[in-house]
LUMTI-799034 format. One line per field, with one value per residue: residue in one letter; x, y, z of N, C-alpha, C in turn; residue number from 1. Coordinates in nm, 4 decimals. Last residue first. Example, Ala and Ser with C-alpha at 12.3 -4.5 7.8 and 13.67 -1.06 7.14 Angstrom:
// LUMTI-799034
code = [s	a]
nu = [1.2850	1.3190]
nv = [-0.2250	-0.5690]
nw = [0.7080	0.7800]
cau = [1.3670	1.2300]
cav = [-0.1060	-0.4500]
caw = [0.7140	0.7800]
cu = [1.2900	1.3200]
cv = [0.0030	-0.3300]
cw = [0.7870	0.7800]
pos = [2	1]
//
This chain:
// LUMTI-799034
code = [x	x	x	x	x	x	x	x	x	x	x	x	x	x	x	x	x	x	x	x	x	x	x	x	x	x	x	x	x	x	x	x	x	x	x	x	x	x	x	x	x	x	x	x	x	x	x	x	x	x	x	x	x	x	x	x	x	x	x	x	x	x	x	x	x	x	x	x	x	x	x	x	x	x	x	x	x	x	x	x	x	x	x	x	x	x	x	x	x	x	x	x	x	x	x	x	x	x	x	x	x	x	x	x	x	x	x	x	x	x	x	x	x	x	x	x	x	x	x	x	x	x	x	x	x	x	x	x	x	x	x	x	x	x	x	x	x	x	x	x	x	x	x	x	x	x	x	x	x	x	x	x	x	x	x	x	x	x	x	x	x	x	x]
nu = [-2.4837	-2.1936	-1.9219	-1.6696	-1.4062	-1.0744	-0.9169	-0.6106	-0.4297	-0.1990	-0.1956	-0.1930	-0.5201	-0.7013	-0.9100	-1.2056	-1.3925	-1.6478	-1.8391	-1.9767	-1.7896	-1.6692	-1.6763	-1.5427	-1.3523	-1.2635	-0.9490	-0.8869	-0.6015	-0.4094	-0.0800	0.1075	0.1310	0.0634	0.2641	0.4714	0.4464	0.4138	0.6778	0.8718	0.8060	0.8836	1.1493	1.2626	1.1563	1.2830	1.5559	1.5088	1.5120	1.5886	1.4732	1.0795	0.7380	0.5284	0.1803	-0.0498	-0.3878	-0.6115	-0.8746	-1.0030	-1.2204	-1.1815	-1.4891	-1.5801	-1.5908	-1.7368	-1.4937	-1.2242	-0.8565	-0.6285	-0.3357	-0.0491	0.2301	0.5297	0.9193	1.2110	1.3746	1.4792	1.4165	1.3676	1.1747	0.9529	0.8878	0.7555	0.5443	0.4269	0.3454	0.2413	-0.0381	-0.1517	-0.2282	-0.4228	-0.6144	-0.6454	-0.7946	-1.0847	-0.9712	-1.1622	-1.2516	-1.3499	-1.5078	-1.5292	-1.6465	-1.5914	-1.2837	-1.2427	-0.9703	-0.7639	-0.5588	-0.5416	-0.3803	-0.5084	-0.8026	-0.9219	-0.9949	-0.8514	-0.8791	-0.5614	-0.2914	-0.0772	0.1860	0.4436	0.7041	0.9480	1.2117	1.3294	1.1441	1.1564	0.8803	0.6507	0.3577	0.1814	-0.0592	-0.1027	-0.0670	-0.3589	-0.5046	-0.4366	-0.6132	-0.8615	-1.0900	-1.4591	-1.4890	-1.4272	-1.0795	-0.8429	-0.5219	-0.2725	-0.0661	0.2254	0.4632	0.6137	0.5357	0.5008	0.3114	0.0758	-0.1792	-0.4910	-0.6597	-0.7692	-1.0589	-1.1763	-1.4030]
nv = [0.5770	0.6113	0.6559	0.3605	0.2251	0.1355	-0.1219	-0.2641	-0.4299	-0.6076	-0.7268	-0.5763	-0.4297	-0.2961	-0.1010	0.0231	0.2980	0.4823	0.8017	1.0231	1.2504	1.2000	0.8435	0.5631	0.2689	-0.0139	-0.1724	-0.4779	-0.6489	-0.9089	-0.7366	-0.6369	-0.3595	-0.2758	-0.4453	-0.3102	-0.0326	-0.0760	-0.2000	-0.0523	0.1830	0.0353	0.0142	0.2685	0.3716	0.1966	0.2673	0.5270	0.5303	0.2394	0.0409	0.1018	0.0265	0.1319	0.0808	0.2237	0.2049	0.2984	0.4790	0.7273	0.9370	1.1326	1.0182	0.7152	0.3762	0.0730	-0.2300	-0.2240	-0.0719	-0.2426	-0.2575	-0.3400	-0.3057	-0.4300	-0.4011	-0.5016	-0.6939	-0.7401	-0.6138	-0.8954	-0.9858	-0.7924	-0.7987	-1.1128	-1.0462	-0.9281	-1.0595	-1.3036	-1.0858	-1.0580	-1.3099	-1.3777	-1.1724	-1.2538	-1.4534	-1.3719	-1.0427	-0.7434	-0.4286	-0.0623	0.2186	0.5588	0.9092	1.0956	1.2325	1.3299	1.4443	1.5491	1.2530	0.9784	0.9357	1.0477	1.1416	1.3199	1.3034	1.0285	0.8705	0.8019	0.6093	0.6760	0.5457	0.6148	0.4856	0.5648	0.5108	0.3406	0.0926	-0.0261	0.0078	0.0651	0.0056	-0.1076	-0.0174	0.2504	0.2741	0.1398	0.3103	0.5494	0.5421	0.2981	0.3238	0.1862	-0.1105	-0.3636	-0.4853	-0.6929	-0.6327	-0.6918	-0.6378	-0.7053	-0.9266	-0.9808	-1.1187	-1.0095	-0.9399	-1.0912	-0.9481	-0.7564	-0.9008	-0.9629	-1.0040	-1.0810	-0.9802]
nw = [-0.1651	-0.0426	-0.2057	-0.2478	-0.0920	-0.0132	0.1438	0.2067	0.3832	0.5493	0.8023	0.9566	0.9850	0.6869	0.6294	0.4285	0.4163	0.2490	0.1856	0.2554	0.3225	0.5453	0.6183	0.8361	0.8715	1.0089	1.0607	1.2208	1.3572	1.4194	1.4366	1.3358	1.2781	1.5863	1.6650	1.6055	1.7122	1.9827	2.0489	1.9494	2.1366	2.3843	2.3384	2.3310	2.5677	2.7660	2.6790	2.8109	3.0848	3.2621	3.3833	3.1953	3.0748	2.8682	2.7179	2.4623	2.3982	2.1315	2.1049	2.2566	2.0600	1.8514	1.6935	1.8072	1.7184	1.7705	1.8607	2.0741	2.1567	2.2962	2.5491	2.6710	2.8690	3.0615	3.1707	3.0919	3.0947	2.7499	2.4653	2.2865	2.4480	2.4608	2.2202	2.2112	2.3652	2.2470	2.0059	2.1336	2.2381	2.0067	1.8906	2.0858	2.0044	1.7205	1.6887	1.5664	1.4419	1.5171	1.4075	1.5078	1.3091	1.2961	1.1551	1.0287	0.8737	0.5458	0.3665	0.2918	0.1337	0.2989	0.4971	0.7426	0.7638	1.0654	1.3336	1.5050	1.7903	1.9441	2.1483	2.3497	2.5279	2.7744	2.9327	3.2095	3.4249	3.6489	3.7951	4.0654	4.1021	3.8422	3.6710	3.4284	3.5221	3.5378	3.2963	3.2765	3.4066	3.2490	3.0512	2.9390	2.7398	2.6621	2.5723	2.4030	2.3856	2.4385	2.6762	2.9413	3.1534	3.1605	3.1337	3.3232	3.5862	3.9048	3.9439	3.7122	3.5048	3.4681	3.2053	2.9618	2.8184	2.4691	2.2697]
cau = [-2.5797	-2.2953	-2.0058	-1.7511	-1.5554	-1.2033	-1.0296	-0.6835	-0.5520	-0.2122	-0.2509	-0.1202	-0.3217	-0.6558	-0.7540	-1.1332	-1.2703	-1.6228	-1.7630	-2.0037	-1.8560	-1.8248	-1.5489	-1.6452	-1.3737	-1.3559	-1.0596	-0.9353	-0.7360	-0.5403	-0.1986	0.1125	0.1923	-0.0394	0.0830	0.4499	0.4766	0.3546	0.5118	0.8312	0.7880	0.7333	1.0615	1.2725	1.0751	1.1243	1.4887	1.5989	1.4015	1.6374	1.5379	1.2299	0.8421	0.6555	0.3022	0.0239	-0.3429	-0.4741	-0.8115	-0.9432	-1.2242	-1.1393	-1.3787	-1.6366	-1.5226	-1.7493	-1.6252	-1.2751	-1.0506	-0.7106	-0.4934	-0.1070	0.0778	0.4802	0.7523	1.1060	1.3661	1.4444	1.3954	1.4354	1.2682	1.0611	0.9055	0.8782	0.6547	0.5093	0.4430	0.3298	0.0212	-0.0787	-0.0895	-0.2686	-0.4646	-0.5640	-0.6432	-1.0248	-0.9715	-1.0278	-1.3168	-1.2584	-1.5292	-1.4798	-1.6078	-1.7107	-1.3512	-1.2764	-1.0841	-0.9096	-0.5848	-0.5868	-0.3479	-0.3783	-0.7126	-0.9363	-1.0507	-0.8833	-0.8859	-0.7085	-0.4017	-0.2216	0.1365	0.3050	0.6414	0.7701	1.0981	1.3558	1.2054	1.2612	0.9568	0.7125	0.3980	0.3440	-0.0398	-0.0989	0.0032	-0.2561	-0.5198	-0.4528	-0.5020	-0.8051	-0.9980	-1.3447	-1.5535	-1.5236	-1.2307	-0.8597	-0.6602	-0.2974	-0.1889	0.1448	0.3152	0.6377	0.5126	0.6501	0.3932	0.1133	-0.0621	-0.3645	-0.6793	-0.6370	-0.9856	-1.1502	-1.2729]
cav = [0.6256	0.5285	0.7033	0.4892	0.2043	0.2259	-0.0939	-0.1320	-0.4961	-0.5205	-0.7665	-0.6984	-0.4267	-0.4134	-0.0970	-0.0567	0.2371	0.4363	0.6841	0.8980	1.2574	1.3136	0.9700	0.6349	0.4172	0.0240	-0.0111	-0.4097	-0.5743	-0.8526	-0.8048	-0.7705	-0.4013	-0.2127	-0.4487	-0.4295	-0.0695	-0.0372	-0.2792	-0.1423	0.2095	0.1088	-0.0738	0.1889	0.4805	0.2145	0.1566	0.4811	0.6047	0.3214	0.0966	0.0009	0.0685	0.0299	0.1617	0.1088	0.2241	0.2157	0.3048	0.6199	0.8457	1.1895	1.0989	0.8753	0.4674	0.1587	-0.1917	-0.2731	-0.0457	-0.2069	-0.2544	-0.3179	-0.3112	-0.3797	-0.4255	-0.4294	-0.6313	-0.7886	-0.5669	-0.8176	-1.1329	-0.8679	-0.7081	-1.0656	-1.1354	-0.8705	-0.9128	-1.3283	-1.1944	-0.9606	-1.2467	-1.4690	-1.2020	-1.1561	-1.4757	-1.4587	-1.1707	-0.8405	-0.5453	-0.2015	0.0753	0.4350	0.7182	1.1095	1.0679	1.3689	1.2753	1.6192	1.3774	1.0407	0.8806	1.0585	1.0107	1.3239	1.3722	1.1511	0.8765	0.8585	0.6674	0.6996	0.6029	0.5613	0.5683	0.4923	0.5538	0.4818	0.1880	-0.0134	0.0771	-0.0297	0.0781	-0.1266	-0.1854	0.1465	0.3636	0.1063	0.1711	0.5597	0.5275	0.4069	0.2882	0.2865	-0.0163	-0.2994	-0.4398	-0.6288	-0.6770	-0.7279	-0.6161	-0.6703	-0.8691	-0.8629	-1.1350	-1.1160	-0.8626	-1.1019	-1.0103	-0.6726	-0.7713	-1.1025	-0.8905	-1.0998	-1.0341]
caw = [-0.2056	-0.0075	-0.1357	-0.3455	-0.1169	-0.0182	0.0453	0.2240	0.3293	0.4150	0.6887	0.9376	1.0374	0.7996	0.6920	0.5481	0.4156	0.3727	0.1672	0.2700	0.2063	0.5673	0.5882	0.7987	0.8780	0.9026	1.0669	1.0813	1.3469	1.3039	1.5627	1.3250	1.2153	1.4464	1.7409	1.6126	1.5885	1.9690	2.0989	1.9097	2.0060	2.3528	2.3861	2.2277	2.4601	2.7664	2.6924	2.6355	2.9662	3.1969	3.4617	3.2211	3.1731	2.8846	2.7767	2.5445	2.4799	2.1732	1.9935	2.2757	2.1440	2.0071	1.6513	1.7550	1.7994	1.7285	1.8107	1.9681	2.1563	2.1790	2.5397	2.5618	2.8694	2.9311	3.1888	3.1117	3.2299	2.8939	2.5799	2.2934	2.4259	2.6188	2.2804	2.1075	2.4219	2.3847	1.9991	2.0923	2.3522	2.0889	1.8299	2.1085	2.1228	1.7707	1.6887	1.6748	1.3856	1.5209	1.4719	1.5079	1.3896	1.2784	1.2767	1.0848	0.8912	0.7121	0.3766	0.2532	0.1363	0.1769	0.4074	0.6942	0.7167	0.9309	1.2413	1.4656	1.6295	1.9055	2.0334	2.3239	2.3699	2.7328	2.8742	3.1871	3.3099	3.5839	3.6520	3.9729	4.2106	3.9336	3.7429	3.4653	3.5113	3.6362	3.3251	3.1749	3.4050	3.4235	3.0192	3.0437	2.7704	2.6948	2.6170	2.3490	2.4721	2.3236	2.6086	2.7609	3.0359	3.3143	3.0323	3.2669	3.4871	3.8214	3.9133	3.8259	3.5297	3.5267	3.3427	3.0681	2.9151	2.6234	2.2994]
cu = [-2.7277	-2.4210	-2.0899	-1.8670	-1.5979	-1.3228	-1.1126	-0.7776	-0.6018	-0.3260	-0.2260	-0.1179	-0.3031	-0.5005	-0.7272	-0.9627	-1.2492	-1.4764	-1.7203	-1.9599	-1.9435	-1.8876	-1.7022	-1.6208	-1.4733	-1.3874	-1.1371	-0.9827	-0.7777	-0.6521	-0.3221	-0.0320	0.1034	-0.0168	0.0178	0.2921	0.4150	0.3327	0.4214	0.7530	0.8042	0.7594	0.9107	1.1761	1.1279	1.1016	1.3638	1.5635	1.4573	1.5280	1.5694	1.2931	0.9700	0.7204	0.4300	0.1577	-0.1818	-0.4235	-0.7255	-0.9176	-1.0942	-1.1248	-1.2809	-1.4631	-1.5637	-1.6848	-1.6021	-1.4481	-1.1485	-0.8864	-0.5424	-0.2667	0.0056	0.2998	0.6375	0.9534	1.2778	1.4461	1.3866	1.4920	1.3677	1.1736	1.0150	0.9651	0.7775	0.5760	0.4844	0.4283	0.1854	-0.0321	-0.0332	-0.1637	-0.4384	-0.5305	-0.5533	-0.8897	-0.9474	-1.1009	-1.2032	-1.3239	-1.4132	-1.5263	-1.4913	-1.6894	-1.4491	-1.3473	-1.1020	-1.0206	-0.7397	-0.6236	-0.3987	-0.3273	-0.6229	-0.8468	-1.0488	-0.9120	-0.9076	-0.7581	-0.5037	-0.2436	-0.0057	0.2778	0.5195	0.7531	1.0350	1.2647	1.1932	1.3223	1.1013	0.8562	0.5324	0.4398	0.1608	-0.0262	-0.0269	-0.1095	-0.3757	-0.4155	-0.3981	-0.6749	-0.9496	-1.2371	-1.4092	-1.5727	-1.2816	-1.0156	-0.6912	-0.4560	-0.2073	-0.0280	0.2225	0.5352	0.5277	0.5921	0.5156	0.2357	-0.0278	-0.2870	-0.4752	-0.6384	-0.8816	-1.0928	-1.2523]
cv = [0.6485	0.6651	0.6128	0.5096	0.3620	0.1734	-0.0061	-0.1256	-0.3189	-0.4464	-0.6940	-0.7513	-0.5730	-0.3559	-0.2081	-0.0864	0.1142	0.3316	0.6170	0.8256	1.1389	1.2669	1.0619	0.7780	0.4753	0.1559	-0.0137	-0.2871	-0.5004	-0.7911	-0.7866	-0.8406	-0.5670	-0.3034	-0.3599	-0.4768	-0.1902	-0.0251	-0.2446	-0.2367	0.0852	0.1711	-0.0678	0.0751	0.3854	0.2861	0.1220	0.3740	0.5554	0.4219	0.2447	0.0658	0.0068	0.0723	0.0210	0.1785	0.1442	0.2602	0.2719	0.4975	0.8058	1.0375	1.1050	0.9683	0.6328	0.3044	-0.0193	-0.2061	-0.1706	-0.2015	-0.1759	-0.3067	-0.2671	-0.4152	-0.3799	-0.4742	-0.5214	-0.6818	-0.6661	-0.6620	-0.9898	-0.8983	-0.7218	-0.9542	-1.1745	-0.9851	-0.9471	-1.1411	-1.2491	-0.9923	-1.1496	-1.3808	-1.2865	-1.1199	-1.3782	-1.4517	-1.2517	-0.9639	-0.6169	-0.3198	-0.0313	0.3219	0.6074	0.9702	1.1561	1.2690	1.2659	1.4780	1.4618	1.1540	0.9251	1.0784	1.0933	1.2030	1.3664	1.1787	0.9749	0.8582	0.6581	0.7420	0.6006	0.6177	0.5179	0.5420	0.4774	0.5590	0.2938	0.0589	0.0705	0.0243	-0.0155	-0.0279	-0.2052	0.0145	0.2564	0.1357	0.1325	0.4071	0.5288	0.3973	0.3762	0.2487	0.0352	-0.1500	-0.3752	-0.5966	-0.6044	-0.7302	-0.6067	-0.6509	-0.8376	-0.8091	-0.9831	-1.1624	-0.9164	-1.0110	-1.0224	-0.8294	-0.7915	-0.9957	-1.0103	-0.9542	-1.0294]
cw = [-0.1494	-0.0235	-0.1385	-0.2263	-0.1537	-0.1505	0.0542	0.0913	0.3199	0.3362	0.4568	0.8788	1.0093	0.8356	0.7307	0.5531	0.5104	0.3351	0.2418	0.2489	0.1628	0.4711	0.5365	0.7712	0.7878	0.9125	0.9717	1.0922	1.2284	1.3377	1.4458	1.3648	1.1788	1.2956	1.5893	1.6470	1.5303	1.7918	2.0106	1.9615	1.9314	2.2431	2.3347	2.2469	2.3769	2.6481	2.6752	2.5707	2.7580	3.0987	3.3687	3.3619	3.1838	3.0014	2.8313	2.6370	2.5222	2.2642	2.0944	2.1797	2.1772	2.0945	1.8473	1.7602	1.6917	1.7980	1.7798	1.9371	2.0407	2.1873	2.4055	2.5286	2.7579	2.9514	3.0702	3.1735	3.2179	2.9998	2.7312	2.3890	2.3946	2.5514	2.3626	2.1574	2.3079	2.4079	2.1481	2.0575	2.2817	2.2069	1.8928	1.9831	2.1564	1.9091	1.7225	1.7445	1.5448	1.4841	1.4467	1.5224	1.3460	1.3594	1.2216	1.1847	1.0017	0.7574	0.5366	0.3143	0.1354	0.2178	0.2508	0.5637	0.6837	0.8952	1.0845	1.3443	1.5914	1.7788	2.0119	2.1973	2.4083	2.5658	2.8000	3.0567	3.2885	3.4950	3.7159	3.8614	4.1139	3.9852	3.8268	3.5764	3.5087	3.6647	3.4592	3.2585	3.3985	3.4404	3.1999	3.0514	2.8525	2.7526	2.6129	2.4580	2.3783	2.4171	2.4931	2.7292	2.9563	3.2632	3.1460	3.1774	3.3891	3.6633	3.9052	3.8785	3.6851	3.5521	3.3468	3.2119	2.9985	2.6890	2.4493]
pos = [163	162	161	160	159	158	157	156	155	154	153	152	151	150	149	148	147	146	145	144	143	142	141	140	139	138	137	136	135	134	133	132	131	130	129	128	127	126	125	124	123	122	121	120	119	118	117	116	115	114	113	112	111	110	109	108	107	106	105	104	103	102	101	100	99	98	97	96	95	94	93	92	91	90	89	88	87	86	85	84	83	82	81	80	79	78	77	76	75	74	73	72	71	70	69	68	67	66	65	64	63	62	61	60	59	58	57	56	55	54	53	52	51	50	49	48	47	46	45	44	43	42	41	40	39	38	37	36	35	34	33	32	31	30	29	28	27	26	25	24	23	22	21	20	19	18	17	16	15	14	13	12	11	10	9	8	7	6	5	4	3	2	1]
//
């Protein structure tokens, strides 16, 4: 998938990508930096250790992969984001391909004049993006079994150990 890199600083979508290498959250935290806000706030997510969702179920990996279309759908959230948040700033970046427990998945952040703003802002980027944008987890769990997740989709299929 592409990289749009760092916007113009009259463009409030200051970054938007979907990547296959490490993420930086520095970057990110970069990209909406700006002499006006009051606050900033950022989300980082990792993957971690075990599924939520099913109890006792220790994930060993995972791998993202997106549908063509998914950034122009994460290109339409932020700019859903804005339409309701004006005067913020905003940066969204998704890990794609194979991720080890600890790695980096999601990087996003928001900046406004106000912290109230930015933490409502950046909780619906960040909602909205898991919600809407098509990516899929294919997760890998000790006991060999394996899962897939789509976002936006609805889409959850575990799979019996791999024999």
């Amino acid at each position: 998938m592409g990289d749009h890199g760092a916007m113009t600083s009259d463009d409030p979508i200051r970054l938007l990508a979907l990547r296959e290498t490490p993420l930086s959250v520095d970057e990110v935290h970069r990209a909406v930096a700006d002499d006006a806000a009051g606050g900033t706030v950022l989300f980082v997510g990792s993957v971690r250790d075990h599924d939520g969702h099913v109890e006792g179920a220790a994930v060993t990996s995972l791998e993202y992969s997106a549908h063509p279309t998914a950034e122009a759908e994460l290109r339409r959230v932020a700019a859903d984001v804005l339409a309701e948040f004006p005067g913020c700033a905003l940066a969204a970046v998704h890990r794609l391909g194979r991720l080890a427990v600890g790695d980096l998945a999601v990087v996003v952040a928001v900046s406004a004049a106000h912290r109230g703003e930015a933490f409502e802002a950046s909780r619906r980027l960040i909602d909205d993006l898991k919600r809407r944008v098509p990516i899929w987890k294919h997760q890998r769990f000790a006991d060999g079994s394996e899962e897939w997740v789509g976002a936006g989709v609805g889409c959850s299929a575990p799979t019996a150990p791999v024999a």
